[in-house]
C-alpha positions in Angstrom: 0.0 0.0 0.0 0.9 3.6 -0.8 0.5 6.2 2.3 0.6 9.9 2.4 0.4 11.1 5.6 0.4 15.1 6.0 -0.4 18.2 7.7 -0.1 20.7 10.8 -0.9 17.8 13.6 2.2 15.8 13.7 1.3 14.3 17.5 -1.3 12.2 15.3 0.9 11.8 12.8 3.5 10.4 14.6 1.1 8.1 16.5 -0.5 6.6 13.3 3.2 5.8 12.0 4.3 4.4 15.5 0.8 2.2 14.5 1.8 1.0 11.1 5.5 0.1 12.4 4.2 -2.1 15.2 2.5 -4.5 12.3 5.6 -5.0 10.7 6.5 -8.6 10.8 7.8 -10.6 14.5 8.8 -7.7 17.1 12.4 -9.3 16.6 12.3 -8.6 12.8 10.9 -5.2 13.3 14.2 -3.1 12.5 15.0 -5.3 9.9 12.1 -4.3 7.6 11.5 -0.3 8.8 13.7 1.6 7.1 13.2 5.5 7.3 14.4 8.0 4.7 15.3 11.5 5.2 13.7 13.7 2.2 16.4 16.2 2.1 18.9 13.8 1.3 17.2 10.7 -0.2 17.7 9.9 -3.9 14.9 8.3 -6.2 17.7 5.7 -7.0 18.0 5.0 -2.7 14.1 5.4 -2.3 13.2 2.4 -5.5 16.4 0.2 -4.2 14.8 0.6 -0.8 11.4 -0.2 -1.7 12.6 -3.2 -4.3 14.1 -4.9 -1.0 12.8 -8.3 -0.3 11.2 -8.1 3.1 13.7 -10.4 5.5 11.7 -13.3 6.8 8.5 -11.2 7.3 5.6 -10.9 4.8 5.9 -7.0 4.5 8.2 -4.4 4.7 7.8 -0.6 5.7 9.3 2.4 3.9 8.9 5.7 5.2 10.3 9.3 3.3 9.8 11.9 5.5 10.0 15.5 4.3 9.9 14.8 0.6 7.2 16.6 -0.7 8.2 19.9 1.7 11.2 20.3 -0.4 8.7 21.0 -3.4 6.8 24.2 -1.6 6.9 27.7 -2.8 8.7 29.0 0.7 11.3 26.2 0.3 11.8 26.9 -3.8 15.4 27.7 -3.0 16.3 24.3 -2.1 14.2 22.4 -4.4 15.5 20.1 -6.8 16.0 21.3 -10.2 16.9 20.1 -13.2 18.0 20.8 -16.7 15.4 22.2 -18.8 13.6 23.7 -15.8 11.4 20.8 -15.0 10.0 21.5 -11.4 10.3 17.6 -10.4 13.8 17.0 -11.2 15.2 13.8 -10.6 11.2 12.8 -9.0 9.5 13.1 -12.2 10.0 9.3 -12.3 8.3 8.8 -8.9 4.5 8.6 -10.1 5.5 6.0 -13.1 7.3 4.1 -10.3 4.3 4.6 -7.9 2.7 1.7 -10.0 5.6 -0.6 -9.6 6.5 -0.6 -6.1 6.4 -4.7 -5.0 3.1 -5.7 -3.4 5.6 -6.9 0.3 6.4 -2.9 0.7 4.1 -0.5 2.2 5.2 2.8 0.9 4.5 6.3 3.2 5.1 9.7 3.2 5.3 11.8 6.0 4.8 15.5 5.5 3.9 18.5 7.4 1.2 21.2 5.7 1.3 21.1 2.5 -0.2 23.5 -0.2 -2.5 22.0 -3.2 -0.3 23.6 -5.7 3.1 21.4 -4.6 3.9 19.9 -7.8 5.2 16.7 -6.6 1.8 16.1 -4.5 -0.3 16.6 -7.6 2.1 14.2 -9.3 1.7 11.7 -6.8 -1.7 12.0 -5.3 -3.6 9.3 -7.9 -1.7 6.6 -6.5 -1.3 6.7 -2.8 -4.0 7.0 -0.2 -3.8 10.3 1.5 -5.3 11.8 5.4 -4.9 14.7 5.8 -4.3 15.4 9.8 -5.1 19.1 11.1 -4.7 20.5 14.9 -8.2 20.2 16.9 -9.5 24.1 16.9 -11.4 26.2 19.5 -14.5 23.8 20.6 -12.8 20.8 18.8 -9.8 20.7 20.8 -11.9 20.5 24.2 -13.5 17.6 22.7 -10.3 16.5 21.5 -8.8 16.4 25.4 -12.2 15.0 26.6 -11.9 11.8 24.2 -8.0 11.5 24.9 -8.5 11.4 29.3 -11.6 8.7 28.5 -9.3 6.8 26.6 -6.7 6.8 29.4 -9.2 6.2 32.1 -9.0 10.0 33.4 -11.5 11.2 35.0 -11.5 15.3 33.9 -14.0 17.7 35.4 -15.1 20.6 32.5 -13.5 23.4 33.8 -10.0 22.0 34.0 -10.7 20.7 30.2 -11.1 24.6 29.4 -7.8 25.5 31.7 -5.7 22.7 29.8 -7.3 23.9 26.6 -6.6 27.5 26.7 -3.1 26.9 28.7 -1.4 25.2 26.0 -3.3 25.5 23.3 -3.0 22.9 20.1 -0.3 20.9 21.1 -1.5 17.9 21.1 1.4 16.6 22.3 2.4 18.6 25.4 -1.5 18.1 26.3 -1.3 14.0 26.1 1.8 14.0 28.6 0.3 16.7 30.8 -2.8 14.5 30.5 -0.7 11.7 32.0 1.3 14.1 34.5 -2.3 14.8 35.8 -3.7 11.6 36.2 -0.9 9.9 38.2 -1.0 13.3 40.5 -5.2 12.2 41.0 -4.7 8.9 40.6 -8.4 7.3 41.2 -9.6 10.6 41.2 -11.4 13.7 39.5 -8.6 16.0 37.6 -9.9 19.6 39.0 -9.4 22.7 37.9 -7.1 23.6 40.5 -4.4 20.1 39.3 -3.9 21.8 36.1 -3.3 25.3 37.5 -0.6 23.9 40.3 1.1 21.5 37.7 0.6 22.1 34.4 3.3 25.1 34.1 2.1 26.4 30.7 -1.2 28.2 32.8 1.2 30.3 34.5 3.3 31.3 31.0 0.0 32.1 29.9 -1.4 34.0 32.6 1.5 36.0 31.7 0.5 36.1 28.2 -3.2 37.4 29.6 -1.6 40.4 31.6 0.9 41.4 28.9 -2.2 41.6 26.8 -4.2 43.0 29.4 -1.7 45.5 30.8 -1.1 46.8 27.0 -4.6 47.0 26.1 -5.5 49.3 28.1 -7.3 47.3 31.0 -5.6 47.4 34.0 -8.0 45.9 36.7 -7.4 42.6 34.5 -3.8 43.1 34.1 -3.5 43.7 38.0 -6.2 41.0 39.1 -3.6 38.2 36.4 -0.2 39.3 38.3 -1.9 38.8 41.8 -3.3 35.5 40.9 0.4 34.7 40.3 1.8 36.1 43.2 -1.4 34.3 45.1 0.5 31.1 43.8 3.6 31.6 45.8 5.1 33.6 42.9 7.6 36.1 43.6 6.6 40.0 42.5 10.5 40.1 41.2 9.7 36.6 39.2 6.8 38.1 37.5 8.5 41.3 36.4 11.2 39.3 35.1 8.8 37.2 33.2 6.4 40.1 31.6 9.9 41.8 30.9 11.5 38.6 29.2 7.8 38.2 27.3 8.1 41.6 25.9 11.9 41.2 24.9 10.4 38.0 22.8 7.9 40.2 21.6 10.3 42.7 20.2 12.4 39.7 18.7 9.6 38.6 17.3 8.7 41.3 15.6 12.3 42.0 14.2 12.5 38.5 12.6 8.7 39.1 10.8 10.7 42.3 9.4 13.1 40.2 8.0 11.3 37.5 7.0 12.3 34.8 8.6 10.7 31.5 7.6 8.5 30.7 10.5 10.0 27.4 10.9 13.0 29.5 12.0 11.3 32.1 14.4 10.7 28.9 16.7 14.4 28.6 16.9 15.7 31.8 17.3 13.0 32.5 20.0 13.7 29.2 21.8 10.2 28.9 21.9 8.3 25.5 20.5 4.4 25.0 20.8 1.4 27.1 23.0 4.2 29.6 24.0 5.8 30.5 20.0 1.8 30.5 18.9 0.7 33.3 21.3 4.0 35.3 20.8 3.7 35.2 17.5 -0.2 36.1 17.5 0.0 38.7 20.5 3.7 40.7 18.2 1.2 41.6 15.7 -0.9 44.1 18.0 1.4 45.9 19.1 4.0 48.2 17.2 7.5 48.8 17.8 7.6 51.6 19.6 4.9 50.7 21.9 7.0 47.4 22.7 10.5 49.5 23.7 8.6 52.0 25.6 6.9 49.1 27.5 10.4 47.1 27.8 12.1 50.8 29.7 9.2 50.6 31.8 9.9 47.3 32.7 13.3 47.8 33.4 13.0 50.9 35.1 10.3 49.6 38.1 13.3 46.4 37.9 16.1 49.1 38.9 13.6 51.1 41.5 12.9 47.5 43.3 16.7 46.5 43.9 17.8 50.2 44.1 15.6 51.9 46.6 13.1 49.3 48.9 10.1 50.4 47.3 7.4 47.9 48.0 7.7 45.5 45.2 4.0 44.7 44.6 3.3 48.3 44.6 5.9 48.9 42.0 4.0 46.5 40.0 0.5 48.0 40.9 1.8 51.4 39.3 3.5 49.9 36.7 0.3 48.0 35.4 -1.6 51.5 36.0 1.3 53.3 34.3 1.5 50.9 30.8 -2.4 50.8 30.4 -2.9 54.0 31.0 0.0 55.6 29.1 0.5 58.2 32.1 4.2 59.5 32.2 6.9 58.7 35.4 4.3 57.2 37.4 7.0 53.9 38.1 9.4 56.6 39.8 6.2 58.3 41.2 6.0 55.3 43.2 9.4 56.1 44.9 7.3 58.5 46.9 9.7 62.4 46.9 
C-alpha cells in the first residue's frame, strides 16, 4: 500500500506511524524491515532500491520518506530540486511512473507536514497513494479532543479543568497527552480539578503571563493587576513576574524584528527558543502591538526592575503602578512610586 500522511498535527501523525510500524513482521524482525528516509537527502535511486528490497523473513516491509514533498513548496523553492530544462520535479519526475511498480511486500508512506495544493510533486503523486490529511483540533474541537483523549486513558476530567488545559497550552496535542498523564498519576483514582492543572501544568502560568501582557497593554488594568496577583497568590515572587512580563516583551520585540526580516516561520521557533502554545501566542500577541509601543513598554519594565533593587520600594506596589502606568499611558508614574 501507498500512504501519504500530512499536515499541521504531527502528534497524530507520529502516533498513526508508530501504528503501522508495530504491524511489521515478529517484534524481533521489526528493525529489519522499517527503514526510514530523510527527504532532504534521499535519492529516487535510494528510495526504489529501498522499496525493491525483499522483506527479511516477514511478509511486508515498511518504507517511510519523511520530508519529501516539503522540499517542493513555494517557501522552500530555494532548495528544491531542479533540473535541466527547468522541469519542477527534477530527478522525481520518475516517482508517479514508479508509484505503479512498487512490489506488493512494501508499504510505501510519506510523511509530510502542511502542504499546499499547488506542490507539484503532490499533484504528481496524489492518484496513486491514499492520502489523510491530519489538522490540529481548533477552538470547541480541541476541548473535545482532550475530553476523548482522558476517557481513553481512564481519566476522569472535570469541565473546567478541560477549558484551563485547553486555553493553557493551546493545540499541542502533544504537550497536552503527557500533561494528561502528569495529571492523572498526580489524581490517581480521582477527579482531575481545575485547580491540578493550575498547580502543575506550568504552561497556565506562562499564559497568565501572556493574559496580563495583553491586558496590561490594552489598556485594562483591573485585569492586568487582578492576572499578576493571581500569580503572586500562587507563591510567585513579584520580582519573578516582572522578570517574566519583561522577558515576554523582549520575545515580543524579537519577534517582531524576525517578521521584518522575513524569517521563515519554521526558523522564528528557533531563534526564539520557543516551541508549541508559547511560539503560537508570541507570534499572534507581536502583531498588536507596534515597535515603539513594545520599547517603551520594555524601559518601563526595566525601570520599576532598577527602583525594586535600588531603593526598597514595595515590590508589589511597583507592579500595581506599573500596570496602571502601561495601560494608562501616564508619564513617570514607576518613579512616582518612589514617593519624593
Amino acid at each position: 500500500m501507498l500512504y501519504l500522511l500530512y499536515g499541521d498535527d504531527t502528534f497524530t501523525i507520529r502516533e498513526t506511524l508508530s501504528s503501522m510500524k508495530q504491524e511489521v513482521g515478529p517484534p524481533d524482525l521489526r528493525d529489519v524491515n522499517v527503514t526510514v528516509l530523510d527527504g532532504d537527502q534521499a535519492t529516487f535511486d535510494r528510495l526504489t532500491a529501498t522499496c525493491d528490497t525483499v522483506p527479511f523473513m516477514a511478509e511486508k516491509r515498511l518504507v517511510v520518506m519523511q520530508g519529501l514533498l516539503s522540499r517542493f513548496e513555494r517557501r522552500t523553492q530555494s532548495r528544491a530540486p531542479r533540473a535541466a530544462g527547468g522541469d519542477a520535479l527534477g530527478e522525481w519526475k520518475g516517482l508517479p511512473d514508479y508509484l505503479t511498480r512498487v512490489p506488493g511486500s512494501t508499504d510505501l508512506v510519506f510523511v509530510e507536514g502542511p502542504l499546499a495544493q499547488a506542490n507539484p510533486l503532490l499533484s504528481a503523486i496524489r492518484p496513486y497513494v491514499k492520502a489523510r490529511t491530519f489538522r490540529v483540533p481548533r477552538a470547541g474541537e480541541l476541548r473535545q479532543w482532550i475530553r476523548r483523549r482522558a476517557a481513553a486513558g481512564g481519566i476522569d476530567i472535570e469541565p473546567r479543568a478541560v477549558d484551563t488545559l485547553a486555553e493553557a497550552i493551546g493545540g499541542d496535542l502533544g504537550v497536552i497527552n503527557t500533561e494528561l498523564q502528569k495529571l492523572s498519576l498526580y489524581r490517581w483514582g480521582h477527579t482531575v480539578r481545575h485547580e491540578d492543572v493550575e498547580e502543575l501544568v506550568s504552561y497556565s502560568k506562562e499564559a497568565n503571563i501572556f493574559e496580563a501582557v495583553d491586558a496590561m497593554m490594552e489598556g485594562r488594568p483591573e485585569l492586568a493587576i487582578r492576572l499578576v496577583h493571581r500569580l503572586l497568590q500562587s507563591g510567585r515572587p513579584p520580582s519573578y513576574v516582572l522578570a517574566m512580563m519583561a522577558r515576554q516583551v523582549r520575545l515580543l520585540i524579537l519577534a517582531k524584528e524576525l517578521r521584518s526580516e522575513r524569517v521563515p516561520f519554521d526558523q522564528q521557533g528557533k531563534r526564539l527558543g520557543l516551541a508549541g502554545y508559547p511560539l503560537r501566542k508570541t507570534l499572534d500577541q507581536e502583531k498588536m502591538f507596534s515597535a515603539e509601543r513594545l520599547l517603551d513598554v520594555h524601559r518601563k519594565l526595566l525601570e520599576a526592575d532598577v527602583m525594586i533593587k535600588t531603593t526598597g520600594t514595595d515590590e508589589e506596589l511597583v507592579l500595581d503602578v506599573l500596570i496602571a502606568e502601561v495601560s494608562t499611558g501616564r508619564a513617570a508614574g514607576v518613579r512616582r512610586a518612589a514617593g519624593p
